[in-house]
C-alpha positions, 0 to 999 in steps of 0.5 A: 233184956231191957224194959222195952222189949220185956214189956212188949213179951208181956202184952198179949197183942205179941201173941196175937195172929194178925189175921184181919190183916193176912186175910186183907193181904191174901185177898188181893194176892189170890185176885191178882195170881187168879187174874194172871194164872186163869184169867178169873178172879177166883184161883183154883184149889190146884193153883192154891196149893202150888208151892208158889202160892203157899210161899205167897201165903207163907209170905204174907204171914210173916209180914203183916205179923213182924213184931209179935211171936207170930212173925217170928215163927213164920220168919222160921217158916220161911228159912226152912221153905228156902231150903225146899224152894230156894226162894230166900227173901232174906227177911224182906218185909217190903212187898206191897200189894199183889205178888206172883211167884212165877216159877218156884227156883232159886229166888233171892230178895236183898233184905232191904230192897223195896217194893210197889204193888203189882209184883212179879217174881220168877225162878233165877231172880236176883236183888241184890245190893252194891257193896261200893262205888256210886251205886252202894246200896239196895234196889227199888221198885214202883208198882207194876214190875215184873222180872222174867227168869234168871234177871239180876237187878242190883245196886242202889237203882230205881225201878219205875211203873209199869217195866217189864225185866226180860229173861236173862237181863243184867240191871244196874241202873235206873229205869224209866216207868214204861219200859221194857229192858232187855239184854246184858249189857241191857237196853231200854225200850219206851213201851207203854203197858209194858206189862200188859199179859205179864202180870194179873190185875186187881177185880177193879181192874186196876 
Protein backbone atom coordinates (compact mmCIF):
# COMPACT_ATOMS: atom_id res chain seq x y z
CA UNK A 1 0.00 0.00 0.00
CA UNK A 2 1.59 3.51 -1.07
CA UNK A 3 1.53 6.52 1.31
CA UNK A 4 -1.50 8.06 -0.36
CA UNK A 5 -3.80 5.32 0.00
CA UNK A 6 -2.46 4.74 3.79
CA UNK A 7 -3.15 8.07 4.30
CA UNK A 8 -6.45 8.29 3.13
CA UNK A 9 -7.28 4.61 5.36
CA UNK A 10 -6.30 6.67 8.34
CA UNK A 11 -8.49 9.99 7.92
CA UNK A 12 -11.48 9.52 9.74
CA UNK A 13 -13.60 11.38 6.88
CA UNK A 14 -13.01 7.46 5.11
CA UNK A 15 -15.37 6.11 7.62
CA UNK A 16 -17.66 8.47 7.44
CA UNK A 17 -21.28 8.11 5.83
CA UNK A 18 -22.20 10.97 3.64
CA UNK A 19 -25.55 11.18 4.79
CA UNK A 20 -25.91 15.37 4.10
CA UNK A 21 -25.28 14.20 0.58
CA UNK A 22 -27.83 10.64 -0.08
CA UNK A 23 -30.56 12.60 1.92
CA UNK A 24 -30.04 15.64 -0.56
CA UNK A 25 -30.09 12.69 -3.47
CA UNK A 26 -32.83 10.73 -2.39
CA UNK A 27 -35.08 13.84 -1.91
CA UNK A 28 -35.42 14.49 -5.12
CA UNK A 29 -35.49 10.61 -6.38
CA UNK A 30 -38.59 10.17 -3.87
CA UNK A 31 -40.02 13.51 -5.83
CA UNK A 32 -39.38 12.45 -9.02
CA UNK A 33 -40.61 8.46 -8.44
CA UNK A 34 -43.70 10.25 -6.72
CA UNK A 35 -44.48 12.82 -9.51
CA UNK A 36 -44.44 9.78 -12.00
CA UNK A 37 -45.75 6.67 -9.93
CA UNK A 38 -48.85 8.74 -7.93
CA UNK A 39 -49.07 12.02 -9.52
CA UNK A 40 -47.96 13.62 -5.89
CA UNK A 41 -44.97 14.66 -4.27
CA UNK A 42 -44.86 12.43 -1.62
CA UNK A 43 -44.07 8.42 -2.68
CA UNK A 44 -46.13 6.20 -0.54
CA UNK A 45 -44.65 3.47 2.11
CA UNK A 46 -45.81 0.67 -0.47
CA UNK A 47 -43.88 2.42 -3.39
CA UNK A 48 -40.96 2.87 -0.97
CA UNK A 49 -40.26 -0.33 -0.32
CA UNK A 50 -40.62 -1.94 -3.99
CA UNK A 51 -37.42 -3.40 -4.91
CA UNK A 52 -37.21 -0.55 -7.53
CA UNK A 53 -36.78 1.76 -4.97
CA UNK A 54 -34.55 0.27 -2.51
CA UNK A 55 -32.25 -0.50 -5.57
CA UNK A 56 -32.69 3.53 -5.94
CA UNK A 57 -31.80 3.98 -2.53
CA UNK A 58 -29.12 1.42 -2.66
CA UNK A 59 -27.93 3.16 -5.49
CA UNK A 60 -27.52 6.57 -4.06
CA UNK A 61 -25.60 5.26 -1.11
CA UNK A 62 -22.96 3.98 -3.07
CA UNK A 63 -22.42 6.90 -5.19
CA UNK A 64 -22.46 10.03 -2.80
CA UNK A 65 -20.15 7.67 -0.84
CA UNK A 66 -17.36 6.57 -3.51
CA UNK A 67 -13.93 6.95 -2.05
CA UNK A 68 -14.57 6.11 1.62
CA UNK A 69 -15.50 2.62 3.25
CA UNK A 70 -18.93 3.42 2.80
CA UNK A 71 -18.66 3.15 -0.93
CA UNK A 72 -17.27 0.10 -0.72
CA UNK A 73 -19.92 -1.64 1.36
CA UNK A 74 -22.57 -0.54 -0.89
CA UNK A 75 -20.64 -1.15 -4.07
CA UNK A 76 -21.09 -4.80 -2.24
CA UNK A 77 -24.44 -4.22 -1.78
CA UNK A 78 -24.99 -3.85 -4.95
CA UNK A 79 -23.33 -6.87 -6.66
CA UNK A 80 -25.21 -8.87 -4.30
CA UNK A 81 -28.72 -6.76 -5.06
CA UNK A 82 -27.78 -7.80 -8.87
CA UNK A 83 -27.96 -11.17 -8.07
CA UNK A 84 -31.73 -10.91 -6.58
CA UNK A 85 -32.82 -8.22 -9.33
CA UNK A 86 -30.56 -8.46 -12.12
CA UNK A 87 -30.06 -4.63 -12.11
CA UNK A 88 -26.10 -4.58 -12.60
CA UNK A 89 -24.75 -1.11 -12.69
CA UNK A 90 -21.38 -2.43 -13.06
CA UNK A 91 -19.74 0.27 -10.82
CA UNK A 92 -21.49 3.18 -12.65
CA UNK A 93 -21.39 6.23 -10.45
CA UNK A 94 -22.93 8.78 -13.25
CA UNK A 95 -26.23 9.14 -12.52
CA UNK A 96 -27.66 12.59 -11.85
CA UNK A 97 -30.54 13.70 -10.50
CA UNK A 98 -33.80 12.01 -10.16
CA UNK A 99 -33.68 7.99 -11.43
CA UNK A 100 -36.76 5.91 -11.81
CA UNK A 101 -36.44 2.22 -12.24
CA UNK A 102 -39.44 1.20 -13.82
CA UNK A 103 -39.66 -2.45 -13.54
CA UNK A 104 -36.94 -4.60 -11.56
CA UNK A 105 -35.54 -7.22 -14.43
CA UNK A 106 -32.23 -7.79 -16.03
CA UNK A 107 -30.81 -4.17 -16.29
CA UNK A 108 -27.21 -3.41 -17.29
CA UNK A 109 -25.48 -0.19 -17.18
CA UNK A 110 -21.86 0.02 -18.79
CA UNK A 111 -19.39 1.49 -16.05
CA UNK A 112 -18.57 4.28 -17.85
CA UNK A 113 -21.81 5.54 -19.55
CA UNK A 114 -23.03 8.86 -18.55
CA UNK A 115 -25.81 10.41 -17.58
CA UNK A 116 -28.11 13.81 -17.32
CA UNK A 117 -30.77 14.18 -14.54
CA UNK A 118 -34.12 12.89 -15.28
CA UNK A 119 -33.51 9.35 -15.88
CA UNK A 120 -35.64 6.48 -16.45
CA UNK A 121 -34.75 2.83 -16.62
CA UNK A 122 -36.79 -0.47 -17.13
CA UNK A 123 -36.46 -4.08 -17.32
CA UNK A 124 -34.33 -5.63 -20.36
CA UNK A 125 -32.24 -2.09 -20.84
CA UNK A 126 -28.96 -2.36 -21.98
CA UNK A 127 -25.89 0.17 -22.08
CA UNK A 128 -23.30 -0.76 -23.31
CA UNK A 129 -20.18 -0.14 -25.06
CA UNK A 130 -18.37 -0.65 -28.46
CA UNK A 131 -15.31 -2.63 -28.64
CA UNK A 132 -14.27 -1.35 -32.39
CA UNK A 133 -14.88 0.61 -35.41
CA UNK A 134 -16.08 4.29 -35.35
CA UNK A 135 -18.15 3.83 -32.53
CA UNK A 136 -15.56 2.50 -29.70
CA UNK A 137 -16.59 3.41 -26.50
CA UNK A 138 -19.70 4.12 -23.90
CA UNK A 139 -23.07 6.00 -24.43
CA UNK A 140 -24.15 9.10 -23.31
CA UNK A 141 -26.89 10.94 -22.24
CA UNK A 142 -28.77 14.76 -21.36
CA UNK A 143 -31.25 15.12 -19.17
CA UNK A 144 -34.78 13.88 -19.35
CA UNK A 145 -34.27 10.31 -21.25
CA UNK A 146 -36.22 7.42 -20.69
CA UNK A 147 -35.58 3.91 -22.32
CA UNK A 148 -38.67 1.44 -22.38
CA UNK A 149 -38.46 -2.26 -21.84
CA UNK A 150 -35.89 -4.51 -23.49
CA UNK A 151 -34.05 -1.30 -25.67
CA UNK A 152 -30.05 -1.46 -26.19
CA UNK A 153 -28.22 1.94 -26.55
CA UNK A 154 -24.64 0.85 -27.29
CA UNK A 155 -21.54 2.57 -28.48
CA UNK A 156 -19.88 5.60 -28.34
CA UNK A 157 -23.28 7.73 -28.92
CA UNK A 158 -24.93 10.90 -27.90
CA UNK A 159 -28.39 10.66 -26.31
CA UNK A 160 -29.92 14.42 -26.49
CA UNK A 161 -32.70 16.20 -23.97
CA UNK A 162 -35.97 15.21 -23.67
CA UNK A 163 -35.93 11.57 -25.99
CA UNK A 164 -38.03 9.02 -25.31
CA UNK A 165 -36.24 5.20 -26.28
CA UNK A 166 -39.45 2.94 -27.26
CA UNK A 167 -39.90 -0.65 -26.17
CA UNK A 168 -37.92 -3.19 -28.21
CA UNK A 169 -35.49 -0.28 -29.90
CA UNK A 170 -31.75 -0.89 -31.00
CA UNK A 171 -29.78 2.43 -30.67
CA UNK A 172 -26.20 2.94 -32.13
CA UNK A 173 -26.27 6.38 -33.14
CA UNK A 174 -26.78 9.90 -32.19
CA UNK A 175 -30.04 11.36 -31.11
CA UNK A 176 -31.22 14.59 -31.35
CA UNK A 177 -33.03 16.29 -28.09
CA UNK A 178 -36.78 16.12 -28.87
CA UNK A 179 -37.32 12.73 -29.93
CA UNK A 180 -38.65 9.85 -30.06
CA UNK A 181 -37.05 6.51 -31.39
CA UNK A 182 -38.48 3.63 -32.59
CA UNK A 183 -37.82 0.21 -34.04
CA UNK A 184 -34.67 -1.98 -35.03
CA UNK A 185 -33.25 -0.79 -37.32
CA UNK A 186 -34.74 2.36 -35.31
CA UNK A 187 -36.04 5.60 -36.81
CA UNK A 188 -36.22 9.11 -35.23
CA UNK A 189 -39.54 11.07 -34.82
CA UNK A 190 -39.04 15.10 -34.11
CA UNK A 191 -41.71 15.26 -31.04
CA UNK A 192 -41.52 17.87 -28.67
CA UNK A 193 -42.04 17.00 -24.98
CA UNK A 194 -41.25 13.70 -25.80
CA UNK A 195 -41.13 12.46 -22.58
CA UNK A 196 -44.19 14.04 -21.39
CA UNK A 197 -46.44 11.28 -19.13
CA UNK A 198 -42.97 8.95 -19.56
CA UNK A 199 -41.15 10.29 -16.59
CA UNK A 200 -42.26 12.22 -13.11
CA UNK A 201 -41.12 15.95 -12.48
CA UNK A 202 -39.05 17.61 -9.89
CA UNK A 203 -41.69 19.76 -7.03
CA UNK A 204 -40.61 23.07 -9.05
CA UNK A 205 -42.16 21.68 -11.84
CA UNK A 206 -39.02 21.39 -13.95
Amino acid sequence: MNKSKIVKVIHPKFYLFNYFKYRKAIKKDIVFNATFRCGDTKLPNKEKHTLEFKTVKLYRKYQVNIGNIWGHFYRWRLEKNANKTGIDFLGNPNIGEGFIIGHWGRIIINGNAKFGNEIMLTHGVTIGRDIRGKREGFPSFGNRVCIRANSTVVGKVKIGDDVLIAPNTFVNFDVPSHSIVIGNPASIHHKENATDGHLGRFGNGN
